[in-house]
Every structure is written in structure tokens, then in C-alpha cells.
Legacy VTK file of the C-alpha trace (Angstrom):
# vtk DataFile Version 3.0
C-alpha trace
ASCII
DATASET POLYDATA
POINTS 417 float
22.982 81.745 -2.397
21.523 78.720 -0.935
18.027 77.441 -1.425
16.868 80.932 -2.527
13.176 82.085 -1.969
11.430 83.727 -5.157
7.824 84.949 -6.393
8.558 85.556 -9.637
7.299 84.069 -12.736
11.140 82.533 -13.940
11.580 79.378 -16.039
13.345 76.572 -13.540
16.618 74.814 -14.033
15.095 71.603 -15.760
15.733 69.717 -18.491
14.114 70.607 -21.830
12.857 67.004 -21.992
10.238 67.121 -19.584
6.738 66.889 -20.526
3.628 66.189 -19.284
0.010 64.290 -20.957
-2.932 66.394 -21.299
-3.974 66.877 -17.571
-3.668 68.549 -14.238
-1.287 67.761 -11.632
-1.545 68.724 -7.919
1.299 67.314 -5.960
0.558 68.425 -2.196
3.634 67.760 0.805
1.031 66.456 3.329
-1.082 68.681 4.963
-4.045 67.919 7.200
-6.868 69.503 5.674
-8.838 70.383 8.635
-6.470 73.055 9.372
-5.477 76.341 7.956
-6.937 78.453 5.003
-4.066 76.948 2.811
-6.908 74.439 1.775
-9.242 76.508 -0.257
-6.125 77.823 -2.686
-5.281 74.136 -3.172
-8.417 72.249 -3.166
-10.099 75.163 -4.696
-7.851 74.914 -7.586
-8.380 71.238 -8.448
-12.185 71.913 -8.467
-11.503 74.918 -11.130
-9.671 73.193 -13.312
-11.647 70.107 -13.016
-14.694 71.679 -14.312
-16.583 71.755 -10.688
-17.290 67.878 -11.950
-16.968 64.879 -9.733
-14.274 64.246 -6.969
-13.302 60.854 -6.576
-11.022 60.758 -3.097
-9.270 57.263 -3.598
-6.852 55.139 -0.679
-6.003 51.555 -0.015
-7.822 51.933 3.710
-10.917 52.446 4.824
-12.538 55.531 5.066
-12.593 57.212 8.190
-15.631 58.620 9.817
-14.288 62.036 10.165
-12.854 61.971 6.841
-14.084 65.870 5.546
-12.555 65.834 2.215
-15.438 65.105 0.179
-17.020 68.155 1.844
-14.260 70.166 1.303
-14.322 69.836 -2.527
-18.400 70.288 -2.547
-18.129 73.314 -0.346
-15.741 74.669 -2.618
-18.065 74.349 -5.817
-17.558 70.257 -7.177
-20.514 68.962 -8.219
-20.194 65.964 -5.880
-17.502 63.558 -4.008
-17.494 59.795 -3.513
-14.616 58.133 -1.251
-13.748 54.736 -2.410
-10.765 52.206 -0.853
-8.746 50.674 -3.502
-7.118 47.772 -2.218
-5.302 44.353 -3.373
-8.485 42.770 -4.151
-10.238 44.940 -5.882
-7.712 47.508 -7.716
-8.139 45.355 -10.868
-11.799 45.339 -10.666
-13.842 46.806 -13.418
-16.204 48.617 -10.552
-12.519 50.014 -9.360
-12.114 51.340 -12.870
-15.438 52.762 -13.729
-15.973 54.554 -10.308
-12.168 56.334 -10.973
-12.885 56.822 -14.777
-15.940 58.827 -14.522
-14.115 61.719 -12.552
-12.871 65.139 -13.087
-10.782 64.841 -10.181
-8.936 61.982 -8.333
-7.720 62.856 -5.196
-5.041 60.511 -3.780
-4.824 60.280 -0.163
-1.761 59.928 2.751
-0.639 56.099 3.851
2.051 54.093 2.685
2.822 54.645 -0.849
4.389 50.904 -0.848
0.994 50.051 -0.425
-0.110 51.689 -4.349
2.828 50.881 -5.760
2.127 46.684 -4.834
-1.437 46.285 -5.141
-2.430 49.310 -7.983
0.312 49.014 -10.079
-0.399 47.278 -13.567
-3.866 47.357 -12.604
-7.383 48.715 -13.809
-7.308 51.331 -10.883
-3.762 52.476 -12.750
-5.310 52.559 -16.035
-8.214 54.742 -14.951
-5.921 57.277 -13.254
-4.035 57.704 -16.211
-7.503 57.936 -18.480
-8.429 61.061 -16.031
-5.525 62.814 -16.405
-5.033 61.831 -20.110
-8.194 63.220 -20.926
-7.808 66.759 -19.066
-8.705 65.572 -15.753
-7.055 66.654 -12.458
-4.836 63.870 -10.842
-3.573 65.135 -7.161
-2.081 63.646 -3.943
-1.357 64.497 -0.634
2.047 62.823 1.357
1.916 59.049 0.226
-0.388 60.297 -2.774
2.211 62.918 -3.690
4.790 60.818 -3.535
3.690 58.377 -6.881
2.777 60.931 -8.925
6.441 61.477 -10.571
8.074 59.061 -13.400
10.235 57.904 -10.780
8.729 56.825 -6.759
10.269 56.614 -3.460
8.241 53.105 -2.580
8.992 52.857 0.919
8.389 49.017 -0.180
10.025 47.885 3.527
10.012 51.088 5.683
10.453 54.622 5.413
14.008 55.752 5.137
15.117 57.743 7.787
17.286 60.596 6.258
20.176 59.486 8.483
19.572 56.305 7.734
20.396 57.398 4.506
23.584 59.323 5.469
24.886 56.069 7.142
24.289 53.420 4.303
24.152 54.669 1.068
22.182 51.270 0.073
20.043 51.262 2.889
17.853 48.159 2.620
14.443 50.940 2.962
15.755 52.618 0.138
13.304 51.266 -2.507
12.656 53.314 -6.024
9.712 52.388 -8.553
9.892 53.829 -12.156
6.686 54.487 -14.204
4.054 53.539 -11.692
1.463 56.347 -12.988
4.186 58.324 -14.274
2.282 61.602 -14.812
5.174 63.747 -14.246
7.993 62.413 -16.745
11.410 63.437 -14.977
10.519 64.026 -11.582
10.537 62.280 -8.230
8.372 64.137 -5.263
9.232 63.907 -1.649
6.731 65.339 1.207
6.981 66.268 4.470
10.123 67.799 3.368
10.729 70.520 5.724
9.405 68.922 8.871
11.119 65.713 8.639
14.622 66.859 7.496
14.168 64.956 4.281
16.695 67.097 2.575
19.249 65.092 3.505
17.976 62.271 1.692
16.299 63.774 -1.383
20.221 63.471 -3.516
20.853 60.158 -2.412
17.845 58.890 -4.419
18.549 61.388 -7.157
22.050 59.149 -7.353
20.215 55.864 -7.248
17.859 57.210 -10.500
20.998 58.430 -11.984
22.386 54.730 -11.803
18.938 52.952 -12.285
18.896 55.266 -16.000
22.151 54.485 -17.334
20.930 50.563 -16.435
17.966 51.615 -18.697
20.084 53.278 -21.169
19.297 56.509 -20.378
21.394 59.375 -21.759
24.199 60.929 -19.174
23.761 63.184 -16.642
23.067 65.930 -19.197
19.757 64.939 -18.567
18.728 64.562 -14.977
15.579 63.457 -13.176
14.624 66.446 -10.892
13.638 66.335 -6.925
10.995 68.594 -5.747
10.649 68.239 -2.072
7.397 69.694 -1.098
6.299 71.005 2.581
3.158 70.323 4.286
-0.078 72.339 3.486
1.815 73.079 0.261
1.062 71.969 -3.187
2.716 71.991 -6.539
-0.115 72.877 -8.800
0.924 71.794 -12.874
-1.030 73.062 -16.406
-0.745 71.209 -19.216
1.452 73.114 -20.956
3.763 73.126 -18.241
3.018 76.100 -16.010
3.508 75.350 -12.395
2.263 77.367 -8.983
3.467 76.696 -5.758
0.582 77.314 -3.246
-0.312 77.264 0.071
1.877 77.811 3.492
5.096 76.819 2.860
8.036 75.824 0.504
8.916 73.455 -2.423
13.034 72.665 -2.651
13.950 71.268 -5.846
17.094 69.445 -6.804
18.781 68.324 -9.369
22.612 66.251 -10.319
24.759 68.162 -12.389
27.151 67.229 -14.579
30.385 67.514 -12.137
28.374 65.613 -9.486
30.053 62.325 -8.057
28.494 59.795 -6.807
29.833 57.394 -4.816
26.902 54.791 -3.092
28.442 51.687 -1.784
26.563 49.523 0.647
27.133 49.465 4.302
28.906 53.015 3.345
27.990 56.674 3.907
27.147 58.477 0.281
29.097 61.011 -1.516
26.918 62.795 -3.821
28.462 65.991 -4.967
27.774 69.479 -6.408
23.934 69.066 -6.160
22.209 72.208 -7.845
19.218 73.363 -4.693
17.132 76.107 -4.208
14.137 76.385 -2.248
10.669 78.370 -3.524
7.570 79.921 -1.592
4.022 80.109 -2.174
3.549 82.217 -5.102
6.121 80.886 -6.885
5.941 80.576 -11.139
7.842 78.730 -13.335
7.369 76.384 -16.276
8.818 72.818 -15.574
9.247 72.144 -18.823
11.723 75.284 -18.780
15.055 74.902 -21.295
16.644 77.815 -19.230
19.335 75.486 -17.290
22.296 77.928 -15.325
25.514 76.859 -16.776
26.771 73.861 -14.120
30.176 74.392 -12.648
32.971 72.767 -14.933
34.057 70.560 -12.275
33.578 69.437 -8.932
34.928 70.948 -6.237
35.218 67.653 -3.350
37.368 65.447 -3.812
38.414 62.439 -1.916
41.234 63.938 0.794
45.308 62.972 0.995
46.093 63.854 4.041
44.422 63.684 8.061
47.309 66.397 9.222
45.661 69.590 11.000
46.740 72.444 11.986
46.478 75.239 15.065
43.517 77.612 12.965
41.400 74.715 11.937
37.687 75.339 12.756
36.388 71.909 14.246
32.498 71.891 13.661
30.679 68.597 14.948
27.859 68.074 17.795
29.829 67.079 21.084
30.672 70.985 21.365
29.161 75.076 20.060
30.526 75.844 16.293
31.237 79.271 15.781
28.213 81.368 14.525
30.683 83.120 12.310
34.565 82.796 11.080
36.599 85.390 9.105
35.563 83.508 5.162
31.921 83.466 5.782
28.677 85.618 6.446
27.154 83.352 8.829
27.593 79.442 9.466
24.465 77.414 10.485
24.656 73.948 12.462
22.033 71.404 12.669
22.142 68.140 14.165
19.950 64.859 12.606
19.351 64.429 16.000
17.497 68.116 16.477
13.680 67.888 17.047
11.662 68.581 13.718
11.024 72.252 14.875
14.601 72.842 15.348
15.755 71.723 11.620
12.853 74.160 10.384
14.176 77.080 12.508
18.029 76.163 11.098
16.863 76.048 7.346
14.567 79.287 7.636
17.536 81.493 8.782
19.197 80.565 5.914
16.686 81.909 3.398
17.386 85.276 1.627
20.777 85.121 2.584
24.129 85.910 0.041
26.476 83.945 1.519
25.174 81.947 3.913
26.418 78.310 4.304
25.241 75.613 6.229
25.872 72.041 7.620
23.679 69.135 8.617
25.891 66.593 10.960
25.151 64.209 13.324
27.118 62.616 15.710
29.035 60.405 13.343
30.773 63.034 11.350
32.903 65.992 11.904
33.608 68.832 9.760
37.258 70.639 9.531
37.013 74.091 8.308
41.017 74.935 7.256
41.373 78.916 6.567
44.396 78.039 3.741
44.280 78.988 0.287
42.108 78.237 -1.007
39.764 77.568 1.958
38.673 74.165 2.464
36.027 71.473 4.312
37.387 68.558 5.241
34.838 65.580 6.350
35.905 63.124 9.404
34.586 60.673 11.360
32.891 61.768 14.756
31.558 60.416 18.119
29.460 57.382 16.528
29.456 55.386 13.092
30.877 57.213 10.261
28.037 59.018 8.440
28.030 61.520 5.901
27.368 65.293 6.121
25.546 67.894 4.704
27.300 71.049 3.032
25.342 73.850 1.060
28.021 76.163 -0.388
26.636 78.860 -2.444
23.796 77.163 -4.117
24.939 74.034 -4.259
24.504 71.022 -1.487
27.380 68.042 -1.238
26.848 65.273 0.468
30.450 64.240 2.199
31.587 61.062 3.956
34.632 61.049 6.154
37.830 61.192 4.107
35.833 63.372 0.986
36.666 67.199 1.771
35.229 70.217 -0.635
37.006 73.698 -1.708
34.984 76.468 -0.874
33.743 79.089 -2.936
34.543 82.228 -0.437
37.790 83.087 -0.531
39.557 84.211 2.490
39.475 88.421 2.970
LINES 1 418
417 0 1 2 3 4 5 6 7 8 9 10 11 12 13 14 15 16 17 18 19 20 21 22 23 24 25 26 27 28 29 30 31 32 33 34 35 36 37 38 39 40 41 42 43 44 45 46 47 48 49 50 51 52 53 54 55 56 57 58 59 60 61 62 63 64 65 66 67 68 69 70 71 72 73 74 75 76 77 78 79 80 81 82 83 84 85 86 87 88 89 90 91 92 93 94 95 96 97 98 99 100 101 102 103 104 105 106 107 108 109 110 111 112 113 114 115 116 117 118 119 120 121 122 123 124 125 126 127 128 129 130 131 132 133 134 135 136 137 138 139 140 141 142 143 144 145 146 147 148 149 150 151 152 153 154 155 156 157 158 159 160 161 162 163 164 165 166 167 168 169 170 171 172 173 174 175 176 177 178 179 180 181 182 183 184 185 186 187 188 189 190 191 192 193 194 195 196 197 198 199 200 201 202 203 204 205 206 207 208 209 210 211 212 213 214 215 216 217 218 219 220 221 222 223 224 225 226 227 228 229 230 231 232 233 234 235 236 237 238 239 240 241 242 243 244 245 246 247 248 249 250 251 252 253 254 255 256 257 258 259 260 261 262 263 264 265 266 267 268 269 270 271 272 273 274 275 276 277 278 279 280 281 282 283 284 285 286 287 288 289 290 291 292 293 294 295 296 297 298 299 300 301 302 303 304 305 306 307 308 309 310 311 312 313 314 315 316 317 318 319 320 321 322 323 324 325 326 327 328 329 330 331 332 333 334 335 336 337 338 339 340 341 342 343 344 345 346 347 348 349 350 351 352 353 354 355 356 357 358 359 360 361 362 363 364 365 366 367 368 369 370 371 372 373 374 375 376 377 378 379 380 381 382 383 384 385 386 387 388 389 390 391 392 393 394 395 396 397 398 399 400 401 402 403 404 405 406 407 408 409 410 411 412 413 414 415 416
């Protein structure tokens, strides 16, 4: 079942390895606080746990006028709330340190995360985050904020990377990682905006980039993955100590993770492969310990493969966006088709049909890719170039997601009736 929804307290497919220092983590998608009740659950938590002590709300910009933040966490019981801008010339400042140091809470706000990761790395403004949350403190973050709170950081260092960007050039030049900048949650990387912005489709082409970047640092094998947790505006990722995580607010957290049959295949100038990616999506209310040892047995081996042939034949089921797909073909429940091209709104309404279902698969495409659906046995996908520049697609199959570029094709779990 793909990206299943659950509100039960389960132990997560991670690695046994993960662990986290002494303090609180609140890892929030990028939600405007302003709107919605989803604040109070989130905020309000980061005040409990924090004691109802000080809120320091940090950012490399100015504060704005309107900026209600500080209020927030007072109306919801903190003792008080400064706002302070941490920039190049003064993250290394002892002022910079002592302001952060003295808080319960720190509070990272939204920007450019390229922006923390150049001028507060290394620094005293570093150093004091890590004091907080190494002491018991609460460390939390909202979009760019979220984003470097894992071991490992999308940077954004040149621009954002556009998740068919992505799907185009496996080595896109805005495809920048950091490792160890705060660090707070050993084996993880966060993504936000996750829903909204269609950001699933680029979430396991970083998770192949870390999985290089370790074995560079002598990492062990891919017994031992980093995780992805893609988290959704006005939604938060709230982390104990000992390991215990919440999902709260309004929407969903999607977590990934490379198993051992994945390939990866990331040349530059050339759309990824990354295959047999385990995914499943969680709503608010969600439990589960992310230091969990409780790992599903990974499929022995991969199902895609690189194809042998371009033949086709008369029953072939030719999905790609210059014409309708079929909503449904004799193998399969239901098939879903969204294009990268598809307003925001439109890749939320694709991806929430999909929840709940048993066999439900789906498949993100844009213009330059096609998808071949052959009804032999056993049934098969077969990836081809489209209308534009060859780019990579999408597949969720049964829990897992594959990420295809023309001339790749993937053996499907449902047989034919």
C-alpha cells in the first residue's frame, strides 16, 4: 500500500543507529503561524517542554513588524520572547552566543537555509544552539529552519531545486547537501513544504547523493541508511529525548528511506534512477520512536532493471501527458496521473486519493517521459522518452516509489487476474 496513513503508536522503519543528544526537537514543514489552530498544538508543545522559560526566535533577516511569534509563545504560557537576526557579521559574536544560550527554546525561522548553513556554521551562534538542546532545551524550525535541523541538509547553497529539475539532471548544479551543520537529528535529512510543492519527487534523489557522500566518508553500506522525512505545512515533527516522536498539526509527514536492492544511478546532465525506495506517508496523531530497530524485511532484489528491447505491442497501455490515461486497467485497483506541470493544488488532490488505498499505484510524469504499461507475464512498466527532454518518472508500486529514466522499466507486483 502506498504512503499509508496511521495513528497508531508503531515503531518506524529506521535504523537502530539513530540517536539523538539530550533535547527537544520540533521540525515544522512551513506553516504561517497567523493561521489555523494547528499553532497552539505545535507552539504549545515547545513551551511545555521548554519549561514555559525563554523563547529566543532567531533568523539571518530582520525582523518584521508584524512578526507575532514572540506573542504566540507568551500567549501560550513562555515566560518571555526576544527576536534576534543572526547574520554574517555577527553569528560569531559572543552577544550572538549569550542571547541564544540563555534559552529554553530557540525557534528557527523560514528564509534561505543557504543563508545558516554559510554564515552560522562553525560559529558561536552554532555552538549555542547545540548548548540548548544539549542541555534539555527545545531546538525547532519552521521551512528553512526545519530544513538544518537533520545530520544531513538540503543547502539550497545556489537555488532551490525544482523537483523536476531534479528528474532532468540527476547532478543538478542547485543540488547542494551539507553534513553536520547542527546535526541534532543523527540520520535524518528534513524537507518542507512537501506536499504543496511536489517535493516528493526529489526527496530520493538526495537520499542517493547521502548514500554516495557516506561511502566517501566511509560509512557502512546501505544497511544503514539516512532517512527522509518530508514534512507538510502547519505540520511539525515533535522529538523526546528518548526518541519518541508526534506528528502534529494539519497535515502529513512522508518518510523515506534506500533499501538495500535500491540502484542508483546519478550521472550529470542525466535523469536519476533511484530504485525500490521504502515510502509511506503519516497524519497528525501519528507515534513512533525514531530510534525504532523494527525495520520490515526489504525486498531481496530489485525489481527495475535497465530494458533490452523498445518493441511494443497492440495491448500496451501508453500513459504520458499529451493524452487521458486510463483511470483503471484489468492488473490494478486504480491508476493515478499527475503531471510536474499540475498547479500545487492539483498534486495535493492526486496524492490524497491515494491514501488508504490497497492497491493503489501511481505515477508522477511530465512531459519528457512516457510510461508503457505491458499486460505480459509478469506485468511490466517500461519508461520512455516523451514530448520534451528525457526526464525521469515517478512510480509507487505497493509501498515502494522508483524513480525511472527512459530505457529503466520495473516488474510489477500485481499480477494479471
Amino acid at each position: 500500500m502506498f504512503l499509508r496513513l496511521a495513528t497508531l503508536a508503531l515503531s518506524l522503519f529506521v535504523t537502530p543507529t539513530l540517536a539523538l543528544a539530550q533535547g527537544y526537537l520540533c521540525a515544522e514543514g512551513g506553516g504561517n503561524a497567523n493561521k489555523g489552530d494547528w499553532t497552539d498544538e505545535v507552539f504549545g508543545w515547545m513551551v511545555e517542554k521548554g519549561n514555559r522559560g525563554h523563547i529566543v526566535i532567531i533568523g539571518a533577516l530582520e525582523v518584521a513588524a508584524d512578526d507575532t511569534r514572540g506573542a504566540l509563545f507568551k500567549r501560550l504560557g513562555a515566560a518571555s520572547a526576544s527576536n534576534i537576526m543572526v547574520n554574517e557579521e555577527n553569528a560569531d559574536s559572543q552577544e550572538v552566543f549569550d542571547e541564544i544560550s540563555r534559552a529554553s527554546v530557540v525557534w528557527i525561522k523560514g528564509g534561505d537555509q543557504g543563508r545558516y548553513v554559510k554564515w552560522w556554521k562553525g560559529t558561536k551562534a552554532e555552538q549555542a544552539i547545540r548548548a540548548v538542546f544539549a542541555r534539555g532545551g527545545v531546538v525547532g524550525g519552521t521551512s528553512a529552519g526545519c530544513a538544518v535541523l537533520g545530520e544531513w541538509t538540503y543547502s539550497a547553497l545556489n537555488d532551490s531545486l525544482h523537483p523536476l529539475e531534479a528528474l532532468a539532471d540527476a547532478r543538478h548544479p542547485d543540488l547542494t547537501l551539507e553534513h553536520g551543520f547542527l546535526g541534532l537529528a543523527p540520520g535524518v535529512i528534513f524537507d518542507t513544504h512537501f506536499t504543496e510543492r511536489g517535493r516528493i519527487a526529489r526527496l530520493p534523489v538526495l537520499l542517493a547523493h547521502i548514500r554516495e557522500q557516506r561511502r566517501g566518508l566511509g560509512a557502512p553500506g546501505p544497511t544503514n541508511e539516512i532517512i527522509g522525512i518530508g514534512v507538510d505545512p502547519r505540520t511539525a515533527v515533535c522529538i523526546s529525548p528518548d526518541g519518541r516522536a508526534e506528528v502534529r498539526g494539519e497535515g502529513t509527514i512522508t518518510i523515506m528511506s534506500l533499501t538495500p536492492a535500491t540502484q542508483t544511478v546519478i550521472g550529470a546532465g542525466k535523469p536519476p534512477v533511484v530504485t525500490d525506495v521504502q515510502c509511506e506517508r503519516y497524519a497528525a496523531g501519528y507515534h513512533f520512536n525514531i530510534k525504532g530497530d523494527d525495520a520490515p524485511p526489504a525486498p531481496p532484489s530489485s525489481r527495475a532493471r535497465r530494458t533490452t528491447t523498445n518493441d511494443t505491442e497492440p495491448g500496451d497501455i501508453v500513459v504520458d501527458v499529451a493524452g487521458p490515461a486510463p483511470a483503471t486497467h484489468s492488473h490494478h485497483t486504480e491508476t493515478r496521473v499527475w503531471s510536474g506541470k499540475a498547479p500545487d493544488d492539483a498534486i495535493r488532490r492526486a496524492m490524497g486519493t491515494l491514501t488508504d488505498r490497497t492497491s493503489a499505484d501511481a505515477i508522477f510524469l511530465d512531459e519528457g517521459a512516457k510510461a508503457r504499461i505491458r499486460e505480459h507475464q509478469p506485468p511490466t512498466l517500461r519508461v520512455e522518452i516523451g514530448n520534451g527532454a528525457a526526464t525521469s518518472i515517478l512510480w509507487f508500486d505497493t509501498g515502494s516509489l522508483h524513480v525511472l529514466a527512459p530505457g529503466w522499466e520495473c516488474r510489477l507486483s500485481s499480477p494479471i487476474p
